[in-house]
N, CA, C and O atoms as CSV, one atom per row, in Angstrom:
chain,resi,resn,atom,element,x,y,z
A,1,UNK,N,N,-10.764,-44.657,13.024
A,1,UNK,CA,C,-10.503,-44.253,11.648
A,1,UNK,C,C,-9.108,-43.652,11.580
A,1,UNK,O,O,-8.677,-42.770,12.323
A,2,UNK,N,N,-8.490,-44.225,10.627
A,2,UNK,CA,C,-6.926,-43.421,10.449
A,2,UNK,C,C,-6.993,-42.992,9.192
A,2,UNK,O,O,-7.801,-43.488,8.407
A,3,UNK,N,N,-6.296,-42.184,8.902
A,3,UNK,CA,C,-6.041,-41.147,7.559
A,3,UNK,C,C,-4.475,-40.673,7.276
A,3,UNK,O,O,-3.630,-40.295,8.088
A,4,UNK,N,N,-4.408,-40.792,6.156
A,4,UNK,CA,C,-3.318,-40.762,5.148
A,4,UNK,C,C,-3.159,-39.406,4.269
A,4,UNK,O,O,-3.446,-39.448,3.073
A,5,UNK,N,N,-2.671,-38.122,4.907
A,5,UNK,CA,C,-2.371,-36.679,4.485
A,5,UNK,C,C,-1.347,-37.251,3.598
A,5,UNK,O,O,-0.330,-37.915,3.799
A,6,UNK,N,N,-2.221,-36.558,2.040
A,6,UNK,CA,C,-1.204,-36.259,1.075
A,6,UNK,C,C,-0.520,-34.821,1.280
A,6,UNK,O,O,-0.883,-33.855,1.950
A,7,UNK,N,N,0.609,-35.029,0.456
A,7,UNK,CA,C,1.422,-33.863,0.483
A,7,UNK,C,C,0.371,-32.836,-0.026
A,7,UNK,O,O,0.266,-31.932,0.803
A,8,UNK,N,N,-0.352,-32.677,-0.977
A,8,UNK,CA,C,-0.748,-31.305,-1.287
A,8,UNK,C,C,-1.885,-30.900,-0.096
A,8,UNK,O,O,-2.181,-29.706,-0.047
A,9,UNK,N,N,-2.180,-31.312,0.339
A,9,UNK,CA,C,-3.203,-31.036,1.909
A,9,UNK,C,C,-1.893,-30.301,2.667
A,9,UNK,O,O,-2.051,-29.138,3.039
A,10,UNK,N,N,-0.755,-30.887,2.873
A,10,UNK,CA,C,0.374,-29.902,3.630
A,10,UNK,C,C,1.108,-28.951,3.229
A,10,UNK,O,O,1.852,-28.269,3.935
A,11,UNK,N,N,0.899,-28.842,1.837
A,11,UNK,CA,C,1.309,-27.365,0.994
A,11,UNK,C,C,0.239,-26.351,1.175
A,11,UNK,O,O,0.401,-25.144,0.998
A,12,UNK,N,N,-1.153,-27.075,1.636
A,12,UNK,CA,C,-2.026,-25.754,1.198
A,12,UNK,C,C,-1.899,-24.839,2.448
A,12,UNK,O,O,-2.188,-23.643,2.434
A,13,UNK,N,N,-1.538,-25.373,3.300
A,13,UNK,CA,C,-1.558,-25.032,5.042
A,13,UNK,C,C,-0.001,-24.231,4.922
A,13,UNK,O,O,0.210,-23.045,5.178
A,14,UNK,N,N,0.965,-25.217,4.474
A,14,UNK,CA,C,2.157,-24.430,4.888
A,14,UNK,C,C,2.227,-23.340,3.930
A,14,UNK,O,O,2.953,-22.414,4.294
A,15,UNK,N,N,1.594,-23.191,2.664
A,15,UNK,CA,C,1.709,-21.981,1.853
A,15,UNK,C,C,0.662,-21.213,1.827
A,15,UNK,O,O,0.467,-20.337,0.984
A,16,UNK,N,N,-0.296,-21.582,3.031
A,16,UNK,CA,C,-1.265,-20.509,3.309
A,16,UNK,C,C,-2.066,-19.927,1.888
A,16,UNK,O,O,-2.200,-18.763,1.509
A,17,UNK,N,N,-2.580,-21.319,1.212
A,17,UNK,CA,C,-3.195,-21.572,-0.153
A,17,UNK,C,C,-4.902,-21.295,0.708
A,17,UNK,O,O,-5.564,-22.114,1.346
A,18,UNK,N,N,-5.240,-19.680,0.366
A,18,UNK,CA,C,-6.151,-18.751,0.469
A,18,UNK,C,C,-7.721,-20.140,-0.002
A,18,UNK,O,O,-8.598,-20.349,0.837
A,19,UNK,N,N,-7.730,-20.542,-0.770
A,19,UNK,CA,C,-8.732,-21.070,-0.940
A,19,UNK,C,C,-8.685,-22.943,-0.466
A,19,UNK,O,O,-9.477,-23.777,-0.904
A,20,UNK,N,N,-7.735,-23.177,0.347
A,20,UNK,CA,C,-7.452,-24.570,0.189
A,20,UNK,C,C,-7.169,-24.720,1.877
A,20,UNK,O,O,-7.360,-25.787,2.462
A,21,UNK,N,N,-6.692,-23.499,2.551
A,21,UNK,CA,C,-6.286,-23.288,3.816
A,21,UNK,C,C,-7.209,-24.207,4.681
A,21,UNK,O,O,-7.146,-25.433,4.775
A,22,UNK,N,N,-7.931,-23.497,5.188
A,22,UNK,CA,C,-8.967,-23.770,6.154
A,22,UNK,C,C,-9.376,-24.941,5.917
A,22,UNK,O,O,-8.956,-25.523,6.917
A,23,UNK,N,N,-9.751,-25.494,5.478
A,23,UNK,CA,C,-10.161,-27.299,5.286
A,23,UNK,C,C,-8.745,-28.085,5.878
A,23,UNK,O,O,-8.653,-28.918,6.780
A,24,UNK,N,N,-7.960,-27.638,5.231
A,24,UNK,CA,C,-6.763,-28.000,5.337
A,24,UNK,C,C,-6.123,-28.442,6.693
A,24,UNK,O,O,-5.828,-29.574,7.077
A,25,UNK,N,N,-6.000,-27.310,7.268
A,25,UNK,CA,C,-5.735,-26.879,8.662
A,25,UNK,C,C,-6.592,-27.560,9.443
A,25,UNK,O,O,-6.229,-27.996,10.536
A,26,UNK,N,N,-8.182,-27.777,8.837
A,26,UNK,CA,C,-8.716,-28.669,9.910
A,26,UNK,C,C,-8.831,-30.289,9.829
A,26,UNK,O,O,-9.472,-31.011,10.594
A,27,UNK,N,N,-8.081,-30.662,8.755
A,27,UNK,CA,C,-7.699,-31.931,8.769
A,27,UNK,C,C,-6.678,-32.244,9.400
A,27,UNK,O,O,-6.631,-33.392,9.842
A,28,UNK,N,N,-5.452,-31.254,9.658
A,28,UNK,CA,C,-4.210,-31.738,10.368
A,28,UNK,C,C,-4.897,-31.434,11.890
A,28,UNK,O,O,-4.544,-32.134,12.839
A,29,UNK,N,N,-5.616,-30.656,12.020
A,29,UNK,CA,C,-6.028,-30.821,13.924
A,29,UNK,C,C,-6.961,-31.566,13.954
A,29,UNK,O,O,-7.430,-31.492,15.090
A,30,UNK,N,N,-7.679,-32.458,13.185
A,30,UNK,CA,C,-8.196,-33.701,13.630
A,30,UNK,C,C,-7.042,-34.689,13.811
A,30,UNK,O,O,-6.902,-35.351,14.840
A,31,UNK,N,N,-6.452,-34.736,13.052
A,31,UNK,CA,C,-4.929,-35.771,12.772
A,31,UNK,C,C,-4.330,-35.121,14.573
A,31,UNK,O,O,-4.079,-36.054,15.336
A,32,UNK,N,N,-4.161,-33.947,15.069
A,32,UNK,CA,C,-3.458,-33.693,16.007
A,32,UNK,C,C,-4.717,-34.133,17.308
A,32,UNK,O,O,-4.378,-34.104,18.491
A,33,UNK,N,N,-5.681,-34.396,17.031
A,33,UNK,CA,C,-6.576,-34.551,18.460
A,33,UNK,C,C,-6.841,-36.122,18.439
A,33,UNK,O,O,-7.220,-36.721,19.446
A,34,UNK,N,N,-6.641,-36.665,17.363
A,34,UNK,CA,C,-7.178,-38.146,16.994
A,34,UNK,C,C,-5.760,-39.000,17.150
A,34,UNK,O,O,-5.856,-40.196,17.426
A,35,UNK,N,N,-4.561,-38.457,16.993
A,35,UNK,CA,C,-3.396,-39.235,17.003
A,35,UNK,C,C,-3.426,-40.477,15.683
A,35,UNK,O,O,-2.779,-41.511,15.852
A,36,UNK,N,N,-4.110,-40.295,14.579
A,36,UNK,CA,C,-4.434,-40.855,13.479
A,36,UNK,C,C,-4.218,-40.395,12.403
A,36,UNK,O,O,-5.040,-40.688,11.535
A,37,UNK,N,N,-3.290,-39.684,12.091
A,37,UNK,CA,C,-3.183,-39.736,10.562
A,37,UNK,C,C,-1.623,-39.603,10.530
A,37,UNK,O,O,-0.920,-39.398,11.519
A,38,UNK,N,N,-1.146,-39.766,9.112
A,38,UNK,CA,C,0.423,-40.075,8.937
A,38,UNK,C,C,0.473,-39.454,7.475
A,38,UNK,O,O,-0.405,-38.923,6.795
A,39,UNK,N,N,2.107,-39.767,7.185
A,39,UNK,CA,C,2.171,-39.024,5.797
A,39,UNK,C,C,3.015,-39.644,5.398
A,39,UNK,O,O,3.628,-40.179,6.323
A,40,UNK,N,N,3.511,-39.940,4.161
A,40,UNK,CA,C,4.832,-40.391,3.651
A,40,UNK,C,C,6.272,-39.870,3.845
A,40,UNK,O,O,6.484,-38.663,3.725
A,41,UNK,N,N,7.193,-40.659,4.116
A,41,UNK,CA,C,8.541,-40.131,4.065
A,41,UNK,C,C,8.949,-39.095,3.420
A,41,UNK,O,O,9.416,-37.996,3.721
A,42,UNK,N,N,8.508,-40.027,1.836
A,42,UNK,CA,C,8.910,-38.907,0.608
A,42,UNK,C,C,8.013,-37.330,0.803
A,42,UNK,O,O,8.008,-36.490,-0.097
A,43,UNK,N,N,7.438,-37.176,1.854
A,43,UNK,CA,C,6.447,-35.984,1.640
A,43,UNK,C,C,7.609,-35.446,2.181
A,43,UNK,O,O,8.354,-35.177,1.239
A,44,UNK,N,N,8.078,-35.185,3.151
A,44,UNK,CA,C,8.641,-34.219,3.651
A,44,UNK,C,C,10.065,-33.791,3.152
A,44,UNK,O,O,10.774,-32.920,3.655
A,45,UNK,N,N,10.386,-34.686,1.908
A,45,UNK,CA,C,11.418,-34.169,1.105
A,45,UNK,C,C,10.478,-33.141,0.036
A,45,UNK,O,O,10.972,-32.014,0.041
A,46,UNK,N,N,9.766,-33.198,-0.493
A,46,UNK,CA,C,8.558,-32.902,-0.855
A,46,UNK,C,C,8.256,-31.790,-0.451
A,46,UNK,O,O,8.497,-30.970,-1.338
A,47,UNK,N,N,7.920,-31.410,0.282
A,47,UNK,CA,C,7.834,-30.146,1.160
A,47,UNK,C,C,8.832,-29.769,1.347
A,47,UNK,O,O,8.804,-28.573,1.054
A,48,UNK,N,N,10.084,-30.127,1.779
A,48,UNK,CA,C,11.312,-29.064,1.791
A,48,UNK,C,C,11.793,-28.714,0.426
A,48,UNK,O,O,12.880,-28.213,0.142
A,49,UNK,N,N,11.021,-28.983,-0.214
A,49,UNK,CA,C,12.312,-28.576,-1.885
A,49,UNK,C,C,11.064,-27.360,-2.268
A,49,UNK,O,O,11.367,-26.218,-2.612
A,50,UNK,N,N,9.961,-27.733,-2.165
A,50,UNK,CA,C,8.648,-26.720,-2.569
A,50,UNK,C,C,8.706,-25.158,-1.505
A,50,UNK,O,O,8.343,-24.098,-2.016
A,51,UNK,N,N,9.036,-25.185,-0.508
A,51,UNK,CA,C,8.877,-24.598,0.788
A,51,UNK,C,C,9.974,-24.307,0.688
A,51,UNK,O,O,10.023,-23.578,1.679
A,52,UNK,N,N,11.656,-24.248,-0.003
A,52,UNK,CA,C,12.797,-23.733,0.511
A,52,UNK,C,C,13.262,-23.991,1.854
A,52,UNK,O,O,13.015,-24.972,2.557
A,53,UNK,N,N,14.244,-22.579,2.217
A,53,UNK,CA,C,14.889,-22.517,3.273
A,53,UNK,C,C,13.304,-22.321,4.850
A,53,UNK,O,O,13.468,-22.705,6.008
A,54,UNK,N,N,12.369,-21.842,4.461
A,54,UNK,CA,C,11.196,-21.501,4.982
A,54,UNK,C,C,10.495,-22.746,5.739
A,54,UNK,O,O,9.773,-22.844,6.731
A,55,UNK,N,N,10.987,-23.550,4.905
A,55,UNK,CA,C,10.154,-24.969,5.705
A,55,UNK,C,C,10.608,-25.943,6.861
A,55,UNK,O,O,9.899,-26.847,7.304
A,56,UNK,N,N,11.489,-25.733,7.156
A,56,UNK,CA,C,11.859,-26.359,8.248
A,56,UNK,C,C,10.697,-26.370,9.671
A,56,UNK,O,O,10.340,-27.306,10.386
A,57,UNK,N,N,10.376,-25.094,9.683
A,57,UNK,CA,C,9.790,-25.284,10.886
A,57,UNK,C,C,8.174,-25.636,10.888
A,57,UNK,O,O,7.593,-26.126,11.856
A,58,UNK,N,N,7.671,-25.359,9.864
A,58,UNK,CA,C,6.638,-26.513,9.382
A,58,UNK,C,C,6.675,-27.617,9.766
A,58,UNK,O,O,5.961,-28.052,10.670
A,59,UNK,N,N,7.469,-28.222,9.177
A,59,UNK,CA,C,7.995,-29.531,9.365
A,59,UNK,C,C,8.121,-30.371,10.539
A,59,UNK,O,O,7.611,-31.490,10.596
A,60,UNK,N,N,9.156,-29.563,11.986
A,60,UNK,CA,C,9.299,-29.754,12.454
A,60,UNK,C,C,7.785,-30.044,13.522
A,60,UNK,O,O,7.525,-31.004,14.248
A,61,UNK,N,N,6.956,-28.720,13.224
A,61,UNK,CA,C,5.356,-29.092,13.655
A,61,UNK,C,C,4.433,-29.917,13.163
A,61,UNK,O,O,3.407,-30.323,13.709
A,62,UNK,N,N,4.935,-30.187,11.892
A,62,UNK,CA,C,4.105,-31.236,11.501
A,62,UNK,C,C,4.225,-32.504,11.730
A,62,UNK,O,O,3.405,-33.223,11.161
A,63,UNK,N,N,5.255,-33.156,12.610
A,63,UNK,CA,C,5.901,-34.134,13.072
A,63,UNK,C,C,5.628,-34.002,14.239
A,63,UNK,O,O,5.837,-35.043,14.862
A,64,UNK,N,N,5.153,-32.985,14.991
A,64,UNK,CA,C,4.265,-33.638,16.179
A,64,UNK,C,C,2.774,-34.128,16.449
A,64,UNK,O,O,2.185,-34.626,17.408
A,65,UNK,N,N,2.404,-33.710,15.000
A,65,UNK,CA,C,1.183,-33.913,14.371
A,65,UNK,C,C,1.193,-35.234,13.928
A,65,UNK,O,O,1.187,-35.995,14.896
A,66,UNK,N,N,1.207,-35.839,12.812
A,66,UNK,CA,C,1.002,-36.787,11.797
A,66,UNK,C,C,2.535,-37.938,12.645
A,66,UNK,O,O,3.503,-37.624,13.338
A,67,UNK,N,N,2.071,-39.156,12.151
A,67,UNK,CA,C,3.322,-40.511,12.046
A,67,UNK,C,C,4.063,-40.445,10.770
A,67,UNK,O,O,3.428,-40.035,9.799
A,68,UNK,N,N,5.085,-40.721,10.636
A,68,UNK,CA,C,5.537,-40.671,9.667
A,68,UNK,C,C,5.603,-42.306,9.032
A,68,UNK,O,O,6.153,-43.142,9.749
A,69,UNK,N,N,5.110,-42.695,7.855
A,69,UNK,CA,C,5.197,-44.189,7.501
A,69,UNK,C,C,6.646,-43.957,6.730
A,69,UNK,O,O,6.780,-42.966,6.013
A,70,UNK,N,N,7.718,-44.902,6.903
A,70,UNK,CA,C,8.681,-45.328,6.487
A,70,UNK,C,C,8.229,-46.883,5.350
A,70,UNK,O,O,7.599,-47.841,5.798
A,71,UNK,N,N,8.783,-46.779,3.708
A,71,UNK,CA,C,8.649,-47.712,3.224
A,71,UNK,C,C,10.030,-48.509,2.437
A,71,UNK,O,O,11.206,-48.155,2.351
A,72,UNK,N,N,9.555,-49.312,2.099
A,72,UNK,CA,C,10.936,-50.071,1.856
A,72,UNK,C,C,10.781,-50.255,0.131
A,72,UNK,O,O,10.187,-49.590,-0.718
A,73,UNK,N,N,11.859,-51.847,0.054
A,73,UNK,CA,C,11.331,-52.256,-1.651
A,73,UNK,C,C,10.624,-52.780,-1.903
A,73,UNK,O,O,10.555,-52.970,-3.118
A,74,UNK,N,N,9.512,-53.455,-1.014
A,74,UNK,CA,C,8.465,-53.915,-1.371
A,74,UNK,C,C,7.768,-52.853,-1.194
A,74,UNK,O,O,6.863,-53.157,-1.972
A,75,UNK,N,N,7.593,-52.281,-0.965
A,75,UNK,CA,C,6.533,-50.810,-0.922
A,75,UNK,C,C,6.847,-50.113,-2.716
A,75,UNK,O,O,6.053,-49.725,-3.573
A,76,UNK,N,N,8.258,-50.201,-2.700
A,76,UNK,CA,C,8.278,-49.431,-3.873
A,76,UNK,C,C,7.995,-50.391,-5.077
A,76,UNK,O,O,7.391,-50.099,-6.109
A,77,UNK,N,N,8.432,-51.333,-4.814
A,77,UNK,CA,C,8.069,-52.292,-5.634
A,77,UNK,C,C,6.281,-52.614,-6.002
A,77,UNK,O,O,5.926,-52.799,-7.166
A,78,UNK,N,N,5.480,-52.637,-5.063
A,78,UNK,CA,C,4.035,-52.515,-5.008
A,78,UNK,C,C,3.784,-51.352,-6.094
A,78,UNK,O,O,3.192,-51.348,-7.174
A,79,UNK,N,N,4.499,-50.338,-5.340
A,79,UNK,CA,C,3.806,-49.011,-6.093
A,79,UNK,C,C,4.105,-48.957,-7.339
A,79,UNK,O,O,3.256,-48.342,-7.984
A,80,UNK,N,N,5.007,-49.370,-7.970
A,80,UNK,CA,C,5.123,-49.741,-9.416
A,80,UNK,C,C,4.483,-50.324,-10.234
A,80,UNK,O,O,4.442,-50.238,-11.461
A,81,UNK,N,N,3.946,-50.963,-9.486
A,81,UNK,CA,C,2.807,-52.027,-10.210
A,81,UNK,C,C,1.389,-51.959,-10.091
A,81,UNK,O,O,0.520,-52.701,-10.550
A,82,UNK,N,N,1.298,-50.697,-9.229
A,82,UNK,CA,C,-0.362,-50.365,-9.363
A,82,UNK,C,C,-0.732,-49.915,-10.451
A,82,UNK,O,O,0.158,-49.469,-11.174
A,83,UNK,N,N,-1.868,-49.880,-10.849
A,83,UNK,CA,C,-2.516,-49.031,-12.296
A,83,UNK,C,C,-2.952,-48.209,-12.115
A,83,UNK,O,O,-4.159,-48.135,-12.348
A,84,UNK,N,N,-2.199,-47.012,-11.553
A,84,UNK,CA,C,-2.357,-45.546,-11.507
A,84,UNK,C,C,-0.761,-45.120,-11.969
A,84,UNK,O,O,0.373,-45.578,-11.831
A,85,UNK,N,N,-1.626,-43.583,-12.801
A,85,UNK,CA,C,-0.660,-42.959,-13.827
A,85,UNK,C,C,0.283,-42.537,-13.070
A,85,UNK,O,O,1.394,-43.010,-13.312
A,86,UNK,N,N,0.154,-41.391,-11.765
A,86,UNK,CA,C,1.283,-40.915,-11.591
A,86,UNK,C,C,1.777,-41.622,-10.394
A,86,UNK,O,O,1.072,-42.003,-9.459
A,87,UNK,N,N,3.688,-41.831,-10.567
A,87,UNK,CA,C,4.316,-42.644,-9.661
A,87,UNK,C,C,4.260,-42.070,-8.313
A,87,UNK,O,O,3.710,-42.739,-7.438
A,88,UNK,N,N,4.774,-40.874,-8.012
A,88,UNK,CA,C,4.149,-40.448,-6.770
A,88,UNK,C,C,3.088,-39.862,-6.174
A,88,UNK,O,O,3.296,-38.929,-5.398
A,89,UNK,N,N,1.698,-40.334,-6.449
A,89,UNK,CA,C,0.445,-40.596,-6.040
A,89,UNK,C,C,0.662,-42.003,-5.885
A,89,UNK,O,O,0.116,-42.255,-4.811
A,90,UNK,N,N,1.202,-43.189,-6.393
A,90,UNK,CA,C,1.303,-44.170,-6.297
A,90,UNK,C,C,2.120,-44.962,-5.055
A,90,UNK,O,O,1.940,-45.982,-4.389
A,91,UNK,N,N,3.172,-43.838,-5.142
A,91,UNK,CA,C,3.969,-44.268,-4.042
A,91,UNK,C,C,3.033,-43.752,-2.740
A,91,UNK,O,O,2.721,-44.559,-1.865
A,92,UNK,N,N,2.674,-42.561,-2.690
A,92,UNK,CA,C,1.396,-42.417,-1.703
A,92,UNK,C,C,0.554,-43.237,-0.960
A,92,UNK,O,O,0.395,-43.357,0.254
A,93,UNK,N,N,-0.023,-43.851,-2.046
A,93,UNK,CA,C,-1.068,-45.007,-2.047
A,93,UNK,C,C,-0.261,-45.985,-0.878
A,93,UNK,O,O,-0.364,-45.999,0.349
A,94,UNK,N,N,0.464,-46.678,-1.683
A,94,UNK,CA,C,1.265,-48.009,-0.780
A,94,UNK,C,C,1.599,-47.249,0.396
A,94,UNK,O,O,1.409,-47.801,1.480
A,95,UNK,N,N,2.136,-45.896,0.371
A,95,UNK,CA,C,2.493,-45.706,2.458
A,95,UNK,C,C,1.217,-45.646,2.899
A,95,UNK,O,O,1.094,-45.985,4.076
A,96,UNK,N,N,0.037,-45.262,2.230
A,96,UNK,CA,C,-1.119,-45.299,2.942
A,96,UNK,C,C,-1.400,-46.810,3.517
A,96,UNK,O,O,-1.493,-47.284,4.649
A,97,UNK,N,N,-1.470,-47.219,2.479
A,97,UNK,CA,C,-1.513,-48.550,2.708
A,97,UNK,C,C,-0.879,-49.079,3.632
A,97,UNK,O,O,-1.538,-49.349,4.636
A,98,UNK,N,N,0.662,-49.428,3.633
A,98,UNK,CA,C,1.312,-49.343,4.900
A,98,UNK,C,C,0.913,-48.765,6.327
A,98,UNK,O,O,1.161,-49.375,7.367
A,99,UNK,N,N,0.438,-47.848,6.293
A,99,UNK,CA,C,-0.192,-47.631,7.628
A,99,UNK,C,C,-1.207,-47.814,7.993
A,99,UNK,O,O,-1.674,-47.598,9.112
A,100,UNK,N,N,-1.730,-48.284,6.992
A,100,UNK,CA,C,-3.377,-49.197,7.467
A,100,UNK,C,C,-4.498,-48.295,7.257
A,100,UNK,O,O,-5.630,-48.751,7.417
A,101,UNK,N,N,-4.298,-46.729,6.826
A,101,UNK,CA,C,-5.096,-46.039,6.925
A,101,UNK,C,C,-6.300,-46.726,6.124
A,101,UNK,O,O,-6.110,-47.770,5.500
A,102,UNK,N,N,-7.783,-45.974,6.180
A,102,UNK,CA,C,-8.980,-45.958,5.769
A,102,UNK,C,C,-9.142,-45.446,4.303
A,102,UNK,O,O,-9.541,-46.023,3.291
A,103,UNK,N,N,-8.467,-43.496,4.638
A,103,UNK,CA,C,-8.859,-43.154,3.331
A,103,UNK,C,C,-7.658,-42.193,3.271
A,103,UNK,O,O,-7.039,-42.171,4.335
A,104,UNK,N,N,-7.307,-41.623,2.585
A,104,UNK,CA,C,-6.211,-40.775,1.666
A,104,UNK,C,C,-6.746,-39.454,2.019
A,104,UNK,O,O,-7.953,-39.350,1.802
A,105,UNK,N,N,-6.214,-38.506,2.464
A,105,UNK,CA,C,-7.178,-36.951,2.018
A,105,UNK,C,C,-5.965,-36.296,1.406
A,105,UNK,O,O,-4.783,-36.123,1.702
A,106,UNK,N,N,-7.179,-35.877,-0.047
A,106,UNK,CA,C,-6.355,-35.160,-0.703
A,106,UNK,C,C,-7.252,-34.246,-1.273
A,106,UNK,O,O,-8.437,-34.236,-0.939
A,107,UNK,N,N,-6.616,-33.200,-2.408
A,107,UNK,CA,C,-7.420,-32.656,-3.357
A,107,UNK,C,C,-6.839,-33.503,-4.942
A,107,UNK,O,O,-7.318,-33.397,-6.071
A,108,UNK,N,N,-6.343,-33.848,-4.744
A,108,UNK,CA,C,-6.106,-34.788,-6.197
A,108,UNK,C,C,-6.980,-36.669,-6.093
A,108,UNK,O,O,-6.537,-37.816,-6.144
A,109,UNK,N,N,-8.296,-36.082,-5.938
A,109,UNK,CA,C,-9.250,-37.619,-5.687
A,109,UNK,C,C,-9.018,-38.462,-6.811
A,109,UNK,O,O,-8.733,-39.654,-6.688
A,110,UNK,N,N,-9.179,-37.635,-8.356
A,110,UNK,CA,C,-9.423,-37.959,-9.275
A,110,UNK,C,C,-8.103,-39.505,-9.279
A,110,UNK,O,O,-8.339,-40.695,-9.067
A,111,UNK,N,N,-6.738,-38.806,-9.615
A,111,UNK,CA,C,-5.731,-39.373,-9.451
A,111,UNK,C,C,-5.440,-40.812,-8.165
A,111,UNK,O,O,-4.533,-41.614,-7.942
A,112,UNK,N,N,-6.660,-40.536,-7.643
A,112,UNK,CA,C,-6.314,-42.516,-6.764
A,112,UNK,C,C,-7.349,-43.034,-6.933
A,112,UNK,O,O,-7.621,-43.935,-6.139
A,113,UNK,N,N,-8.457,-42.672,-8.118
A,113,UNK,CA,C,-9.203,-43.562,-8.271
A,113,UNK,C,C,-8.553,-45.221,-8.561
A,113,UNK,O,O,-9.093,-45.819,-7.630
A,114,UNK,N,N,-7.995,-45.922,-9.062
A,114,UNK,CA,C,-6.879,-46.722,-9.017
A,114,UNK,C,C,-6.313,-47.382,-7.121
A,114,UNK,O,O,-6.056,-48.547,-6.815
A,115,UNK,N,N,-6.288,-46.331,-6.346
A,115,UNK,CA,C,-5.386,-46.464,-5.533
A,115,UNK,C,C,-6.035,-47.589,-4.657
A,115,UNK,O,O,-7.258,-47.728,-4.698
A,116,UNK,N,N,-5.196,-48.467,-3.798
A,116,UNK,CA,C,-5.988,-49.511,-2.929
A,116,UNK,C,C,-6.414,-48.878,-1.177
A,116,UNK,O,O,-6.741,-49.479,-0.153
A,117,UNK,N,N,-6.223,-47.501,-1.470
A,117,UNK,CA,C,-6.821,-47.009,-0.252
A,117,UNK,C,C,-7.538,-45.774,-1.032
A,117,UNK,O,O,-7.007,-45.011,-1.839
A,118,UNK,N,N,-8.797,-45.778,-0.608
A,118,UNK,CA,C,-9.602,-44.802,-1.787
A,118,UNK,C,C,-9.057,-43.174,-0.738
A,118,UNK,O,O,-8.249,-42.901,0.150
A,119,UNK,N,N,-9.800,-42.676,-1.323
A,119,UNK,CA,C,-9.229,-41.065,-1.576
A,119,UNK,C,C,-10.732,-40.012,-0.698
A,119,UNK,O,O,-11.910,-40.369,-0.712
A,120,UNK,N,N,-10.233,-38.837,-0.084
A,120,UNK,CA,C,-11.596,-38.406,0.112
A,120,UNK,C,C,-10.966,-36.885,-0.214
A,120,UNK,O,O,-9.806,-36.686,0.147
A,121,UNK,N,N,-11.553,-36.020,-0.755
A,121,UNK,CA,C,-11.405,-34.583,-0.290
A,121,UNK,C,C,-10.930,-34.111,1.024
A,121,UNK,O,O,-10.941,-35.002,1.872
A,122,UNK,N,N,-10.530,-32.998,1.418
A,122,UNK,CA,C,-11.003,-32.305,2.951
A,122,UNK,C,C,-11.635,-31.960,3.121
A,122,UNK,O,O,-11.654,-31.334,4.181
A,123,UNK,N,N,-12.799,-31.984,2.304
A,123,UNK,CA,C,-14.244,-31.377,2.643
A,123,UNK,C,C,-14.753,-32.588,3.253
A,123,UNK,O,O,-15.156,-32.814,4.394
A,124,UNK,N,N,-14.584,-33.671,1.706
A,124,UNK,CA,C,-15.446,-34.470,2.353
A,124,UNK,C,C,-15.267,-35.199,3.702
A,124,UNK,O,O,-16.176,-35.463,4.489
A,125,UNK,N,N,-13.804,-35.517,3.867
A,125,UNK,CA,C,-13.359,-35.789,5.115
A,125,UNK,C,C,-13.881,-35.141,6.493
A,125,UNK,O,O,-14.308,-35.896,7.367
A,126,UNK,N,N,-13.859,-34.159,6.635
A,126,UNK,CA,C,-14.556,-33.534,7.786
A,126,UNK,C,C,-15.742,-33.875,7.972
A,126,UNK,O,O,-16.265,-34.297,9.004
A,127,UNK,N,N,-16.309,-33.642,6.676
A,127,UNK,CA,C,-18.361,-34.363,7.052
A,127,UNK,C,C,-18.496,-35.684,7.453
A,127,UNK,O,O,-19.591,-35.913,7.966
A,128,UNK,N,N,-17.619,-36.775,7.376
A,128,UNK,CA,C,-17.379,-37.995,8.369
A,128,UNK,C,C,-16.880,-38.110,9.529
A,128,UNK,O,O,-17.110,-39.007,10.340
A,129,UNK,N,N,-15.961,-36.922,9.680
A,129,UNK,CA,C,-14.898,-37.243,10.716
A,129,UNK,C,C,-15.787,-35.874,11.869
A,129,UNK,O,O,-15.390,-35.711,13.023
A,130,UNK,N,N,-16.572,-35.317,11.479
A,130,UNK,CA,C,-17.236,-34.795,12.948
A,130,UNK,C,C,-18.139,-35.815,13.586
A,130,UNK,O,O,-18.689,-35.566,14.659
């Protein structure tokens, strides 16, 4: 099973989001024991503009964690043309896609109903992935 960390799963961890943490955290150390999960390029611009001068070293750990999927213009081009509202959940989607993952973990499920790699919580993710 491979998995596709959205950016807000890596805000809740790096901003130590009190109610979002702990799930959180234990999706990136399955991702760190499984060698299976990845994130988008655009995330980690993403995270450095949200996170400031502070995020670097996040970052730098979270890259020994997760793959990073690199996409091109057919990626962006795909993601344009899916029928989901927002463009970057969309662009999401296609790097998921690109990396072949299974399912998406996010807390924004609602938002990839649309997406061609479906979506799970971190809750729900863990109750499969033990």
């Amino acid at each position: 099973m491979k998995i596709f960390v959205d950016t807000d799963v890596l805000l809740d961890v790096a901003l130590n989001r009190k109610a979002f943490v702990a799930e959180s955290a234990e999706v990136l150390r399955w991702a760190s024991r499984t060698g299976k999960g990845a994130i988008a390029w655009h995330s980690l611009s993403n995270c450095a503009y949200l996170l400031k001068g502070d995020g670097r070293d996040f970052l730098v750990n979270l890259l020994g964690i997760v793959q990073v999927v690199t996409c091109g213009q057919p990626e962006a081009l795909r993601a344009l043309r899916l029928p989901m509202n927002d463009l970057e959940d969309a662009l999401q989607a296609t790097a998921a896609l690109a990396f072949g993952a299974d399912w998406i973990v996010t807390r924004n499920g609602p938002d990839f109903r649309n997406s061609p790699v479906p979506a799970l919580s971190p809750a729900d993710f863990l109750k499969i992935a033990r």
